[in-house]
N, CA and C of each residue as an Amber inpcrd file, in Angstrom:
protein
   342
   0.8070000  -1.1970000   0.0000000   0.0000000   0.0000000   0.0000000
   0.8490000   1.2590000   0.0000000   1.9240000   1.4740000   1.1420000
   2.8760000   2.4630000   0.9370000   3.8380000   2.8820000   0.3200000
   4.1380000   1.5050000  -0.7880000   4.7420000   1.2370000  -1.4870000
   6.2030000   0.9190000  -0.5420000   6.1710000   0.5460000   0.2090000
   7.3990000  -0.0780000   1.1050000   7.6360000  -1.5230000   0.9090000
   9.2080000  -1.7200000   0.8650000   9.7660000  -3.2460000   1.1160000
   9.4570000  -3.5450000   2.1040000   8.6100000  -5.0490000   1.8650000
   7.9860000  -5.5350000   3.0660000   8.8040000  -6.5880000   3.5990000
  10.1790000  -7.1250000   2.7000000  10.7260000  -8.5610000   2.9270000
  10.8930000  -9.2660000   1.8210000  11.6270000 -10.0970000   1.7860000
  11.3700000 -11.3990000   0.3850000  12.0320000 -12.4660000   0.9120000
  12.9990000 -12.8670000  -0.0380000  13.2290000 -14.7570000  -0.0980000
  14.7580000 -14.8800000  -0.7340000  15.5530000 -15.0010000  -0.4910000
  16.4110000 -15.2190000  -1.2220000  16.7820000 -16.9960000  -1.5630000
  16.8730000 -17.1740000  -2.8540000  17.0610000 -18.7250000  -3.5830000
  17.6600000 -18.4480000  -4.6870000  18.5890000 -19.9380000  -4.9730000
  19.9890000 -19.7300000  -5.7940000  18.6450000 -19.5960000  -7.1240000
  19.1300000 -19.0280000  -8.4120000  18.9010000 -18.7370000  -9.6350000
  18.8440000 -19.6950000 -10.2200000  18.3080000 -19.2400000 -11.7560000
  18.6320000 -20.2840000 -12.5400000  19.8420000 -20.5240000 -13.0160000
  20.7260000 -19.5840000 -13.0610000  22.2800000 -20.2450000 -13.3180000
  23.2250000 -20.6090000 -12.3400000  22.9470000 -20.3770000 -10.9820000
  23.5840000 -20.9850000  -9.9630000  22.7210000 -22.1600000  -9.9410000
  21.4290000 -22.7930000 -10.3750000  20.7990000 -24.1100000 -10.1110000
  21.8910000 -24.6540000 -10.8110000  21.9610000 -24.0350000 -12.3500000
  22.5430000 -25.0050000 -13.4010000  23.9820000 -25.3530000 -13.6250000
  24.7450000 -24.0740000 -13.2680000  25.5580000 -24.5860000 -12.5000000
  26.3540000 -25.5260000 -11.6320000  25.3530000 -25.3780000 -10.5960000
  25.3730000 -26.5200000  -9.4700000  24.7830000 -27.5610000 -10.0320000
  24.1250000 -27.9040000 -10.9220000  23.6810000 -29.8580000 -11.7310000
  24.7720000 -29.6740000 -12.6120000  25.6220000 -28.8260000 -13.1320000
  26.9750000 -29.3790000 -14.1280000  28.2780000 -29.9770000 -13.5540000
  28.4810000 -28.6840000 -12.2620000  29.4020000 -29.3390000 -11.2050000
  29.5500000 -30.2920000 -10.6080000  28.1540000 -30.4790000  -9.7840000
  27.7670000 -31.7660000  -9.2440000  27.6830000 -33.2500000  -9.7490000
  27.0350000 -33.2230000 -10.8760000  26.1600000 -34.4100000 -11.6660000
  27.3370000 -34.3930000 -12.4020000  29.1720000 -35.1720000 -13.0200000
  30.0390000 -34.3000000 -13.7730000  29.3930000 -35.3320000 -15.3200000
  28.1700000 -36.5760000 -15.0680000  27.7770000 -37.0070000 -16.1960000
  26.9600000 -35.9390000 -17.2950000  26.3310000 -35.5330000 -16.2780000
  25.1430000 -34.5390000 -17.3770000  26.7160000 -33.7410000 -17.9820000
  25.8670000 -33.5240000 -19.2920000  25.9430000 -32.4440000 -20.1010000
  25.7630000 -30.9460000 -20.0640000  26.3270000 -30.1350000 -20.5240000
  25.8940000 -28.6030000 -19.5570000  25.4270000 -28.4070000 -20.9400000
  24.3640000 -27.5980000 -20.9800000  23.1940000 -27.5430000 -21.7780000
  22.9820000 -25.7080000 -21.3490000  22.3390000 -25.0280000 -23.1930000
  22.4040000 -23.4200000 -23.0010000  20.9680000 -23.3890000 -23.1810000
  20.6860000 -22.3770000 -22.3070000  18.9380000 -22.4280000 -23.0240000
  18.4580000 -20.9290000 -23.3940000  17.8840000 -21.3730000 -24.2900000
  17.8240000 -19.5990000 -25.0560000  16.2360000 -19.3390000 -25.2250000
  15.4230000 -20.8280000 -24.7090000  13.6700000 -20.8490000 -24.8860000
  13.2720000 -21.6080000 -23.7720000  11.6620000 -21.3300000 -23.3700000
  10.6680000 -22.1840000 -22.9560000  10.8770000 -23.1880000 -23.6300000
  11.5370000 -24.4570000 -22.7710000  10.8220000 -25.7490000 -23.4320000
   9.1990000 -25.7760000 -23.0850000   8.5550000 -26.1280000 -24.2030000
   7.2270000 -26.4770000 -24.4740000   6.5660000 -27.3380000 -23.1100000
   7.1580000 -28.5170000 -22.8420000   6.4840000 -29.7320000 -22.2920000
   7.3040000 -29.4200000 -20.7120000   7.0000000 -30.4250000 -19.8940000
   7.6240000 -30.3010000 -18.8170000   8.3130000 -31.5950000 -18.6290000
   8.2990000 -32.2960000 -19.4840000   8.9820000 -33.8980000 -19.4200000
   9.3940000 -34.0650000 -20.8080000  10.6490000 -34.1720000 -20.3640000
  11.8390000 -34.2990000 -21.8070000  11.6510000 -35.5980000 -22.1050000
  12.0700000 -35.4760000 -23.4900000  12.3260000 -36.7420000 -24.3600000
  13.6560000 -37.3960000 -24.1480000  14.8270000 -36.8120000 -24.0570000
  16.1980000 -37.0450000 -23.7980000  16.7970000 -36.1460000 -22.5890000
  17.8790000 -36.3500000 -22.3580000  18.8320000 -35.6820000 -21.1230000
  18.7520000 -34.2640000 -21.4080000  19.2660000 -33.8490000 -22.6550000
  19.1000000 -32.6140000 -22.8380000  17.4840000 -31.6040000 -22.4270000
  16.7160000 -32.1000000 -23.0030000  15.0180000 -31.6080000 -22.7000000
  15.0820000 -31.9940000 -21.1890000  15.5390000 -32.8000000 -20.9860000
  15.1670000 -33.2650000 -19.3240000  15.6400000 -31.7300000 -17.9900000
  16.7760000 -31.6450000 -18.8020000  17.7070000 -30.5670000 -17.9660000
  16.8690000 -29.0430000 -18.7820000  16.4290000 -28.8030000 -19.5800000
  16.1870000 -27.7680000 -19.8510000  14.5680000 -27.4030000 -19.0520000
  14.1920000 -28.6060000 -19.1730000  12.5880000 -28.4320000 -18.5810000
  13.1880000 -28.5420000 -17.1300000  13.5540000 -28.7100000 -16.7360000
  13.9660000 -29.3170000 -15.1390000  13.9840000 -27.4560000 -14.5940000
  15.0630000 -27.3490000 -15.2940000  15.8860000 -25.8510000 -15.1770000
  14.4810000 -24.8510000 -14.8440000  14.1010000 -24.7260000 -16.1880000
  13.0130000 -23.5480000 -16.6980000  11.7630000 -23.7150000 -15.8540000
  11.1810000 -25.3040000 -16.1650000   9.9170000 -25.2620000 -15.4510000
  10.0410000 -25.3330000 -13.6340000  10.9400000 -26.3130000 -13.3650000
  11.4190000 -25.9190000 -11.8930000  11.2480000 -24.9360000 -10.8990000
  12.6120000 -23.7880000 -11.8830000  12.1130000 -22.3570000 -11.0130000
  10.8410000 -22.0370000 -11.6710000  10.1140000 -21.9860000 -12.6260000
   8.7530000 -21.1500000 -12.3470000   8.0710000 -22.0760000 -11.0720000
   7.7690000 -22.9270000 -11.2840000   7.0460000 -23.8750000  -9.7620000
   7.5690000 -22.9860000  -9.0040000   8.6670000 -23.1230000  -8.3200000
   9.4160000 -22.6240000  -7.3930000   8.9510000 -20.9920000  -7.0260000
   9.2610000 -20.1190000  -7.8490000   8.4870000 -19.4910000  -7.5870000
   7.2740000 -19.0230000  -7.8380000   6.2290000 -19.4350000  -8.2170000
   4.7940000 -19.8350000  -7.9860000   4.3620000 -20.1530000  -6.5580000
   5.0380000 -21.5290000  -5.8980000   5.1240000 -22.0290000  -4.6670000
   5.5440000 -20.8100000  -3.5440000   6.5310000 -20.2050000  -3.5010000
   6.6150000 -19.2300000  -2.9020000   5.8550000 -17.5960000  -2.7980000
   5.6370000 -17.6610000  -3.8090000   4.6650000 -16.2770000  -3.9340000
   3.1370000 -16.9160000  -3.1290000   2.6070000 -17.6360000  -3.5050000
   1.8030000 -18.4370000  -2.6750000   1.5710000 -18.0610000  -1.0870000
   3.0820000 -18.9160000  -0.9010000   3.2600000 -18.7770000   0.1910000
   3.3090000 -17.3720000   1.5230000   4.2690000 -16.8400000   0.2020000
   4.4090000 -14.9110000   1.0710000   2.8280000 -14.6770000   0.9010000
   1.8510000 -14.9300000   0.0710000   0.9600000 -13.6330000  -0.2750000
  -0.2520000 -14.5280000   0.8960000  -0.1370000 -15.7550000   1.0980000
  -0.7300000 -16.1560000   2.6670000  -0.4070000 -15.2790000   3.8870000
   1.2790000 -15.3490000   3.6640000   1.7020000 -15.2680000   5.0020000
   1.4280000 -13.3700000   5.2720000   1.6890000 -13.0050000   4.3290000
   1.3420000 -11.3260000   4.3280000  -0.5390000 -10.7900000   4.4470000
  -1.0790000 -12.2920000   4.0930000  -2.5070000 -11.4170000   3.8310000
  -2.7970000 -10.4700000   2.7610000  -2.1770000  -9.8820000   1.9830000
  -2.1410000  -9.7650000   0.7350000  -1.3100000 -10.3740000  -0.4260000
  -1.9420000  -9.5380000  -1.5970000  -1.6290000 -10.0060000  -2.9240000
   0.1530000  -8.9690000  -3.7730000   0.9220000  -9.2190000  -3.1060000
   1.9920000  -8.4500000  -3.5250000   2.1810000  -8.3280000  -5.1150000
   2.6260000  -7.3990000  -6.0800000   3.0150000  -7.1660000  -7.4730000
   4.2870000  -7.8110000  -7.3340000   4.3230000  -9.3420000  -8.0690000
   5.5570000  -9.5980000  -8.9210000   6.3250000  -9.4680000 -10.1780000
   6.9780000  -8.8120000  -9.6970000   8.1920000  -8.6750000 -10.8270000
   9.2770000  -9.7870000 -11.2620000   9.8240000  -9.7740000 -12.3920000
  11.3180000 -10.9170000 -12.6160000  12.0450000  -9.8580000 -12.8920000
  13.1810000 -10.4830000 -12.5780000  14.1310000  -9.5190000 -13.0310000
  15.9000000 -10.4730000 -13.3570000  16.2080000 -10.0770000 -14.6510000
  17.4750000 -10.9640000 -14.9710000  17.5440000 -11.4600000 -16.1400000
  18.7620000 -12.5180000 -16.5590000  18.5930000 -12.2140000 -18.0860000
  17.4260000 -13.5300000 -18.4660000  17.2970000 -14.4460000 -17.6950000
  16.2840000 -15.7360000 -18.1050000  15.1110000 -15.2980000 -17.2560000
  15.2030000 -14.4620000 -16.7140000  13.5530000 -13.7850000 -16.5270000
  12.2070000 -14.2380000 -17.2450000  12.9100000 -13.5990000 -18.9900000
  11.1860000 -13.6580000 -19.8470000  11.2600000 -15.1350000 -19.7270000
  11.9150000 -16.2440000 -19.9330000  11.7460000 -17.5300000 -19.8930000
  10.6410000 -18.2410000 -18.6650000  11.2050000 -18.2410000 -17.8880000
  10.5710000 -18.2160000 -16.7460000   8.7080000 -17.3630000 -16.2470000
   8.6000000 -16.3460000 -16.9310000   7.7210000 -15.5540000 -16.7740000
   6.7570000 -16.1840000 -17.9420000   7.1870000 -16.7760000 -18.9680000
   6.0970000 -17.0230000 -19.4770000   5.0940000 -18.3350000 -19.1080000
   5.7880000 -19.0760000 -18.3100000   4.9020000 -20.0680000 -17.5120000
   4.5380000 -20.0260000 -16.4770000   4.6540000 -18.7070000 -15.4650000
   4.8390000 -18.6000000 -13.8560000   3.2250000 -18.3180000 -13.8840000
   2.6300000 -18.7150000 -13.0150000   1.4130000 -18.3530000 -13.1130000
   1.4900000 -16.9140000 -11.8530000   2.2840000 -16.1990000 -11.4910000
   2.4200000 -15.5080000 -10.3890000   3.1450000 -14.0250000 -11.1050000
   3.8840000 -14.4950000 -11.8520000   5.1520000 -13.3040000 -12.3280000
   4.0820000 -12.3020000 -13.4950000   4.1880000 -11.1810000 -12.8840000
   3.0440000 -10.2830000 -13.3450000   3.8370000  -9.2880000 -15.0070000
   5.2890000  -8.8480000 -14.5480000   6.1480000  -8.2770000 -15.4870000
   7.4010000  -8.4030000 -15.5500000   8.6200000  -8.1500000 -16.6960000
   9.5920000  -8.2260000 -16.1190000  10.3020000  -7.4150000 -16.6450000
  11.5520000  -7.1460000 -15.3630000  11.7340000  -5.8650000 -15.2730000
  13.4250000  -5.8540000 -15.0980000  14.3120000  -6.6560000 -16.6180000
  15.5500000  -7.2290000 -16.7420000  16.6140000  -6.3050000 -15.7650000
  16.2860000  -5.0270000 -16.5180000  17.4450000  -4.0420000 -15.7720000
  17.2060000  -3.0930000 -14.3820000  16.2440000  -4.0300000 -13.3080000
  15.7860000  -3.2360000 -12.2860000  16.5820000  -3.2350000 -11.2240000
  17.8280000  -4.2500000 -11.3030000  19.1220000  -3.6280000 -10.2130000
  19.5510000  -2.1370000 -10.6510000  20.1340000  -2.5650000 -12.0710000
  20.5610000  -1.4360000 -12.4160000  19.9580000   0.8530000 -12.2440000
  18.4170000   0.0650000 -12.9380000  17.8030000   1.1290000 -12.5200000
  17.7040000   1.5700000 -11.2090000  17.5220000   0.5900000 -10.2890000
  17.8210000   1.1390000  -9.0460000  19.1130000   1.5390000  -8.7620000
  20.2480000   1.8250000  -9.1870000  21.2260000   2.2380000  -8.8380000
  21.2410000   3.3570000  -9.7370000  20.6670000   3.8440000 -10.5950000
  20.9730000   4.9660000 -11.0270000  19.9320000   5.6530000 -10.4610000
  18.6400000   5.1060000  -9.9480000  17.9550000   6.1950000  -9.0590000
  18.9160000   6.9170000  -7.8400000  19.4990000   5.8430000  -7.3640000
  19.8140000   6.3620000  -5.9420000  20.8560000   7.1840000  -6.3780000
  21.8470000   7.0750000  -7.6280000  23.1950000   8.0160000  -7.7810000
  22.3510000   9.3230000  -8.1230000  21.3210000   9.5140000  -8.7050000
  20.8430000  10.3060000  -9.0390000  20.4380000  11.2020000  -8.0830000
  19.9290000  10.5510000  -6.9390000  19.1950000  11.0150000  -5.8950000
  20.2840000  12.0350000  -4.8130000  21.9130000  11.8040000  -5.1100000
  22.6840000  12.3450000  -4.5510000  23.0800000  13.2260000  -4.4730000
């Protein structure tokens, strides 16, 4: 309402997930993703890791927005923000816009503000 930070969540990304399954797993394949896979269940390793990746975090955060907008009693405005953002946003049933360069913009508000 006051437009004040009320709190959030911090959870590794999608490239620290993917990351961490290339490092970890050293069988998989490290795989680039430049789209929404379509389906949520791959045909091969590759689709497996791309849907895993993409559809994953949207669940993920779906599940959590959920969760805050219980625990707050309201309905908070979500934003994405980053470079696999639009990916993600187009299946999130929660992610309202996205808003790639909103670190940045926030740092030129505040230099501005000086």
């Amino acid at each position: 309402e006051k437009g004040e930070y009320l709190g959030g969540a911090i959870v590794p990304g999608v490239m620290i997930s993917s990351e961490a399954l290339f490092q970890k797993a050293s069988r998989l394949p490290r795989v680039e993703i430049f789209e929404t896979p379509e389906k949520v269940i791959g045909k091969d390793t590759i689709e497996s890791i791309k849907s895993g990746i993409i559809h994953g975090n949207a669940a993920m955060t779906d599940g959590m927005v959920e969760k805050m907008t219980k625990e707050m009693g309201t309905s908070p405005r979500i934003l994405a923000t980053g470079g696999l953002a639009p990916l993600i946003s187009k299946i999130s049933k929660t992610i309202e816009a996205v808003e790639q360069s909103l670190t940045i913009d926030g740092l030129r508000i505040i230099y501005n503000a000086l």
